[in-house]
Structures are given as structure tokens and as C-alpha cells.
BAFI-3210 file (N, C-alpha, C; in Angstrom, 3 decimals, decimal comma, padded with zeros to 6 digits):
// residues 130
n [1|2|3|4|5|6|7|8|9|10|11|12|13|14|15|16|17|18|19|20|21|22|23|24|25|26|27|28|29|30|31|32|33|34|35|36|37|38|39|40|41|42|43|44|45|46|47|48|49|50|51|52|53|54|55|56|57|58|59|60|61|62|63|64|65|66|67|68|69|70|71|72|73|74|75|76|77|78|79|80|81|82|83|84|85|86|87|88|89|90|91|92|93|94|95|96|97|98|99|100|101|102|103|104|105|106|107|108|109|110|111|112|113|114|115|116|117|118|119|120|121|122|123|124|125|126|127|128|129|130]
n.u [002,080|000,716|001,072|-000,070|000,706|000,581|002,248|003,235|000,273|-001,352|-001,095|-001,515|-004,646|-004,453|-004,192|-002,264|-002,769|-004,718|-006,453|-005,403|-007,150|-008,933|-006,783|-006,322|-008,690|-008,279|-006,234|-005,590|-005,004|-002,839|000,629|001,923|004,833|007,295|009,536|012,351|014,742|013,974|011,353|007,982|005,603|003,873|004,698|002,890|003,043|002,286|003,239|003,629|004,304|005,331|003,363|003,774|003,189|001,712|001,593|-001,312|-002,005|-002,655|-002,225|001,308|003,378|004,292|006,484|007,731|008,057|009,198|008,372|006,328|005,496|006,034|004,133|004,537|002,981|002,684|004,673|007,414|009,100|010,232|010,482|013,881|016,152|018,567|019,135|016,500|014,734|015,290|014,596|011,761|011,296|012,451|014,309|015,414|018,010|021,132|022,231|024,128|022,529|020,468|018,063|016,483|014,186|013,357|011,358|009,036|008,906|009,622|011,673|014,432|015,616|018,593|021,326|023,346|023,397|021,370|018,079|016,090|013,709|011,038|010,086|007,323|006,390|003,808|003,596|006,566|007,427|010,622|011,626|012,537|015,509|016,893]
n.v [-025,557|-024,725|-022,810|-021,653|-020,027|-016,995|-015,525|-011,972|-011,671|-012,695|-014,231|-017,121|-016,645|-013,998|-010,934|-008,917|-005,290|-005,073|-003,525|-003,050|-003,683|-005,852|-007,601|-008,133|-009,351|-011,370|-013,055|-012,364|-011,020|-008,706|-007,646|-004,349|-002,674|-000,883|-001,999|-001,484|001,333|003,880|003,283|004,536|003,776|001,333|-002,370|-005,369|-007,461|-011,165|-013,316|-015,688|-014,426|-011,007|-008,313|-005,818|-002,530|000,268|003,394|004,217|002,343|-000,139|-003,595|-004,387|-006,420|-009,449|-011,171|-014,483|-016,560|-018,911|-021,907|-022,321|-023,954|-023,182|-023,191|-022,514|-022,686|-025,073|-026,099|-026,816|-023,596|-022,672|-023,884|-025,072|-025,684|-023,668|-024,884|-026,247|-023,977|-022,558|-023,725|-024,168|-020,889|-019,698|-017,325|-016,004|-014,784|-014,984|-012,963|-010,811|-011,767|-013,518|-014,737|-013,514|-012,430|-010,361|-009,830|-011,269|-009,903|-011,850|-012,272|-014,562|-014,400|-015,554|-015,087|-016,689|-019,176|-020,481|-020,447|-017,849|-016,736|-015,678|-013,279|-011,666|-010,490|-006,979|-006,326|-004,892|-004,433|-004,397|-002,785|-000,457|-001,033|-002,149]
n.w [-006,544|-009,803|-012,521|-015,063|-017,753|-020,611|-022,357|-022,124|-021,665|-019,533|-016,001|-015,132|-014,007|-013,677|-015,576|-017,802|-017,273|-015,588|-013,168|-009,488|-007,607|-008,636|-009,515|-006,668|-005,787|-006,950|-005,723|-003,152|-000,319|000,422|000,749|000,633|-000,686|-001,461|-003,861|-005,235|-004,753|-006,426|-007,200|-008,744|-008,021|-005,800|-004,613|-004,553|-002,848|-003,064|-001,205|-002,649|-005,253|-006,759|-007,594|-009,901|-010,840|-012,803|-013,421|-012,886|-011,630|-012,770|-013,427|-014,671|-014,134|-013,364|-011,031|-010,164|-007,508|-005,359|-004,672|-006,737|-010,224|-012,801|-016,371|-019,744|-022,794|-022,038|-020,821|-018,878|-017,269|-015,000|-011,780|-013,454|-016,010|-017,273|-020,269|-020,468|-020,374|-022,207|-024,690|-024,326|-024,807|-027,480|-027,697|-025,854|-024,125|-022,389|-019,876|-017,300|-015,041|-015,473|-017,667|-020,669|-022,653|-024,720|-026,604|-025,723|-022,840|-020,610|-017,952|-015,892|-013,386|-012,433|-010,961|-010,003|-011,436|-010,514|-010,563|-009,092|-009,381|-011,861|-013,946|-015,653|-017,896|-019,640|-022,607|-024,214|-022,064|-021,099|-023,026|-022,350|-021,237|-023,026]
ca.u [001,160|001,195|001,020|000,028|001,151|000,507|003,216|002,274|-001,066|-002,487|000,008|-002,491|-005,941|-004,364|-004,593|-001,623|-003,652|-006,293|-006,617|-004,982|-008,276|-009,008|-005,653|-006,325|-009,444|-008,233|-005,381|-006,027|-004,997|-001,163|001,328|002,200|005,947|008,347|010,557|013,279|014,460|013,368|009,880|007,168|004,276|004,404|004,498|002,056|003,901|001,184|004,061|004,300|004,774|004,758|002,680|003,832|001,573|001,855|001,385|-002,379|-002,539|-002,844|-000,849|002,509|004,528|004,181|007,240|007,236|008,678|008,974|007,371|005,114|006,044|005,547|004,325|004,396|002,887|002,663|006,439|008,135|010,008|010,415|012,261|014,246|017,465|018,737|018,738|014,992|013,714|015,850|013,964|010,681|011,512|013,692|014,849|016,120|019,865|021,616|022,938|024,825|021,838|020,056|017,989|015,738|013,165|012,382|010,030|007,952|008,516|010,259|013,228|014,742|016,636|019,220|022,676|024,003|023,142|020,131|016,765|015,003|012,207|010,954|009,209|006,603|005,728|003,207|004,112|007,456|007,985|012,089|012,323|013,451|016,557|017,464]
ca.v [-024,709|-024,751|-021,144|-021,328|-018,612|-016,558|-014,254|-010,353|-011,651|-013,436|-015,389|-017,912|-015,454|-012,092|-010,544|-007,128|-004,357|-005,107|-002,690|-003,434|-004,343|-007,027|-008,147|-008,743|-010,004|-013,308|-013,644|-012,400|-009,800|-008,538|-006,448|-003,314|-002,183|-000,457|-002,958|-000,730|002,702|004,495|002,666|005,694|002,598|000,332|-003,332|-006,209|-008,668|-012,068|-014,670|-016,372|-013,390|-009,928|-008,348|-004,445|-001,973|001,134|004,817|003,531|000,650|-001,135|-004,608|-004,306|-007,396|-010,755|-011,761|-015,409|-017,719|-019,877|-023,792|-022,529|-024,343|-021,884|-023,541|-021,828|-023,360|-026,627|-026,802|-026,261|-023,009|-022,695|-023,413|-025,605|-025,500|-022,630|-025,206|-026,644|-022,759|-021,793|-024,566|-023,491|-019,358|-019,902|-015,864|-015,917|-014,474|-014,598|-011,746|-010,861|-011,630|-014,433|-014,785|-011,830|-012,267|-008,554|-009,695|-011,912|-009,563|-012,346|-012,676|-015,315|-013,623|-016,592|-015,166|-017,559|-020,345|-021,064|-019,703|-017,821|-016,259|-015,045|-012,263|-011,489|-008,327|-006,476|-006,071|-003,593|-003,858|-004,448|-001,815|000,616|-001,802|-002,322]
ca.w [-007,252|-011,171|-012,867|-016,742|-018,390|-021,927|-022,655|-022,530|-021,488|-018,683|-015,708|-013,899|-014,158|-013,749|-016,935|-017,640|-017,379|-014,607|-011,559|-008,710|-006,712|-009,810|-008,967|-005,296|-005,563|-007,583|-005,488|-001,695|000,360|000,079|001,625|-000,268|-000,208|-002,614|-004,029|-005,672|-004,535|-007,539|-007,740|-008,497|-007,296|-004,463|-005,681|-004,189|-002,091|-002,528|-000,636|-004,004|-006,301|-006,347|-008,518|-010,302|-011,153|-013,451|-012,387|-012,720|-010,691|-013,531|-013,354|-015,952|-014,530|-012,258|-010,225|-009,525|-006,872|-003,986|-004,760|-008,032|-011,202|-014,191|-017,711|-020,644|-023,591|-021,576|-020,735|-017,318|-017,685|-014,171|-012,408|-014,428|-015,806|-019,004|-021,562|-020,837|-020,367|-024,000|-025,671|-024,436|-025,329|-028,304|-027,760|-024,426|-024,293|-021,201|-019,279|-016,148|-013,947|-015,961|-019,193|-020,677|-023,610|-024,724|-027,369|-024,674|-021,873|-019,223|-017,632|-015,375|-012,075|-011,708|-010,884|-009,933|-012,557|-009,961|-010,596|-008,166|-009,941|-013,449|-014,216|-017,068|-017,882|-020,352|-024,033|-024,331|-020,263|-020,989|-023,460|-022,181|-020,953|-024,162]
c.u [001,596|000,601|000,718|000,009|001,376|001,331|002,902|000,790|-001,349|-000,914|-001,321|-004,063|-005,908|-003,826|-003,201|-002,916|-004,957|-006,140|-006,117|-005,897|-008,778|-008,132|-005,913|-007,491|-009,872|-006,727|-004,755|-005,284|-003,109|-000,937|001,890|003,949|006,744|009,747|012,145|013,605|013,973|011,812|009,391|005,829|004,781|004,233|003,687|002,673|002,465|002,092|004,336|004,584|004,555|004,735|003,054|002,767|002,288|001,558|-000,471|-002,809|-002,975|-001,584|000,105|003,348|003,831|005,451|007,137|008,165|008,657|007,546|006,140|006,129|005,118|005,374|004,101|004,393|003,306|003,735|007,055|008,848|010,643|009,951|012,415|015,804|017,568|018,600|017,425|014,719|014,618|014,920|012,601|010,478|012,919|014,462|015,281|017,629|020,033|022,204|023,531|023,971|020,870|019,712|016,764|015,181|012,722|011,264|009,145|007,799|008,954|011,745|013,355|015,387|017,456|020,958|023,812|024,356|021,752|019,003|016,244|013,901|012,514|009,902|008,691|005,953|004,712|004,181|005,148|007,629|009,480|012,177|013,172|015,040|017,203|018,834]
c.v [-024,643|-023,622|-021,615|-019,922|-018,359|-015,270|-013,095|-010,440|-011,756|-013,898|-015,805|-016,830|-013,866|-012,127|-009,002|-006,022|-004,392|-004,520|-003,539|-003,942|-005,673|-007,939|-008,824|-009,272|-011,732|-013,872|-013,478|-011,069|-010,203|-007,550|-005,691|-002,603|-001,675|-001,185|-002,604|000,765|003,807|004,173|004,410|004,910|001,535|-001,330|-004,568|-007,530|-009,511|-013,697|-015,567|-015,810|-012,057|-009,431|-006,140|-003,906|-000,176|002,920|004,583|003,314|000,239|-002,110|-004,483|-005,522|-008,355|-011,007|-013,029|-015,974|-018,921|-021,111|-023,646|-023,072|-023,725|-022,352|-022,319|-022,805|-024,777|-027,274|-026,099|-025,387|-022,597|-023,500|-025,169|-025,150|-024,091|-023,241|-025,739|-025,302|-022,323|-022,635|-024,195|-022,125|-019,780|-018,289|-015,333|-015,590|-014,211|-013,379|-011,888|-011,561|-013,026|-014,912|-013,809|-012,615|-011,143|-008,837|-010,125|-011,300|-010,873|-012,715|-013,534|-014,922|-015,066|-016,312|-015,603|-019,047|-020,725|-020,079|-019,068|-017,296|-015,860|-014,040|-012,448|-010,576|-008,106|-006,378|-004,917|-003,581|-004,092|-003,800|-001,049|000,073|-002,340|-001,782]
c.w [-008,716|-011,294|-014,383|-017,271|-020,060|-021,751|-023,089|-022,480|-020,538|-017,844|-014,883|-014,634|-014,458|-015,174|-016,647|-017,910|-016,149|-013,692|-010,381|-007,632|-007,588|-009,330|-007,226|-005,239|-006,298|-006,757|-003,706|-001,530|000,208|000,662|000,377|-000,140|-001,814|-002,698|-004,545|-005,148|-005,368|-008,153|-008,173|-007,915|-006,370|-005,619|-004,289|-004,258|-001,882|-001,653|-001,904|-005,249|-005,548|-007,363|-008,739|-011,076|-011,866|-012,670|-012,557|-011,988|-011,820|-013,265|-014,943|-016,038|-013,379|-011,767|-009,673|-009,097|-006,127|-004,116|-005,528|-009,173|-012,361|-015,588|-018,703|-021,805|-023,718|-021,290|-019,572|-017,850|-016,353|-012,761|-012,968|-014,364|-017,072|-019,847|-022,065|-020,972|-021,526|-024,739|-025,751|-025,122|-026,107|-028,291|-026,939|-024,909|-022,742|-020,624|-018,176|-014,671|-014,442|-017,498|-019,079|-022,128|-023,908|-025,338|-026,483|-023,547|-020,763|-019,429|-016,453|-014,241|-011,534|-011,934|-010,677|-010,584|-012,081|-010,302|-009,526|-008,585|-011,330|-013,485|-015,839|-016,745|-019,331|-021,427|-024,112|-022,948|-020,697|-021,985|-023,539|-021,235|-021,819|-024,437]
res [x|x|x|x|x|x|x|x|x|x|x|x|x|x|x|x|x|x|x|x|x|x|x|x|x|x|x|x|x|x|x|x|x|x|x|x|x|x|x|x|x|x|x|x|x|x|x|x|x|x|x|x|x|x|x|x|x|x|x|x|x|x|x|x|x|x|x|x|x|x|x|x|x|x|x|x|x|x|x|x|x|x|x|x|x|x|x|x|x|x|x|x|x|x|x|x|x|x|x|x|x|x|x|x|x|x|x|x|x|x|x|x|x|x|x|x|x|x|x|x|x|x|x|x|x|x|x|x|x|x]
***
């Protein structure tokens, strides 16, 4: 499955900001579960992402994994290795857990050097992690 993706905009069709029925109706039916103990919203398990949602239900972030390949501005960023996905996001800095983009809103979850997913979030979603 290929994913094109606009940073703080759009991943694939879903758009940040669209209602959580918007959301399921471009991408099927999903299981609902609280992914963190501190969630205050459940988050939308679709088997190849899972999709967060604001005190709303508006969508804020995408979660992506398992056998999608993620372009961004026409360049594999996932998965991949750190030095192809730095070249694509020249603002990536690594951390304990992977690589983080605040201005673009994604981060990489590969603690181990391996990738397993990236998230992209709405404009200012890693702020407050600053």
C-alpha cells in the first residue's frame, strides 16, 4: 500500500481536522480502544494505522505501519533507513525513541534503529513535548 503524505495536512485522503465519521468513511470500519493510559479520546485502530482524534473527534494525528510505504514529497520516508528519512525531512533530530520533526509534526517510533511506524500529526501536535 503506498500512503502520500503532506505534512500538517492530509496522509493518503484523511485530511487533520475531519470528524471521526469522515475518517471512517474513507477508510472502513475500526476498532476503538485507548491507546495510552492517560488518553482523554479513544484512538481508531484501522489494521494499518491508527488514527487520533481530539476532544472533538476531530482527527489530530495518523499512526502508520505494517506493509504501507509512506512518501513524502515523492521520497520513501518509510520505512527506510535514518539517513534516507533525514534527507527527505532535513529537521529531524533523533531522540531516545527515534526521530521527531516538531515543525512538520512527525516522528519515527524506531527504538531500536528499526522503524516500526511514524506518526504525523496536525500543526503544533509535539509541542507541548518540547
Amino acid at each position: 500500500m503506498r500512503i502520500n503524505v503532506i505534512p500538517t495536512s492530509k496522509v493518503g485522503e484523511v485530511e487533520f481536522g475531519m470528524s471521526r465519521e469522515e475518517v471512517r468513511t474513507l477508510l472502513g470500519e475500526a476498532t476503538e480502544f485507548y491507546k495510552f493510559e492517560d488518553d482523554s479520546n479513544t484512538t481508531d485502530d484501522f489494521g494499518f494505522c491508527h488514527v487520533f482524534y481530539d476532544q472533538d473527534n476531530k482527527c489530530e494525528a495518523i499512526e502508520i505501519f505494517s506493509e504501507a510505504e509512506v512518501f513524502c514529497n515523492d521520497t520513501l520516508i518509510f520505512p527506510t533507513d535514518f539517513i534516507t528519512a533525514k534527507k527527505a525531512i532535513s529537521d529531524f533530530v533523533e531522540d531516545d525513541e527515534g526521530l521527531i520533526s516538531y515543525s512538520q509534526s512527525i516522528g519515527i517510533y524506531a527504538p531500536d534503529g528499526d522503524m516500526e511506524s511514524i506518526l504525523f500529526g496536525k500543526t503544533g501536535y509535539y509541542d507541548e513535548e518540547e
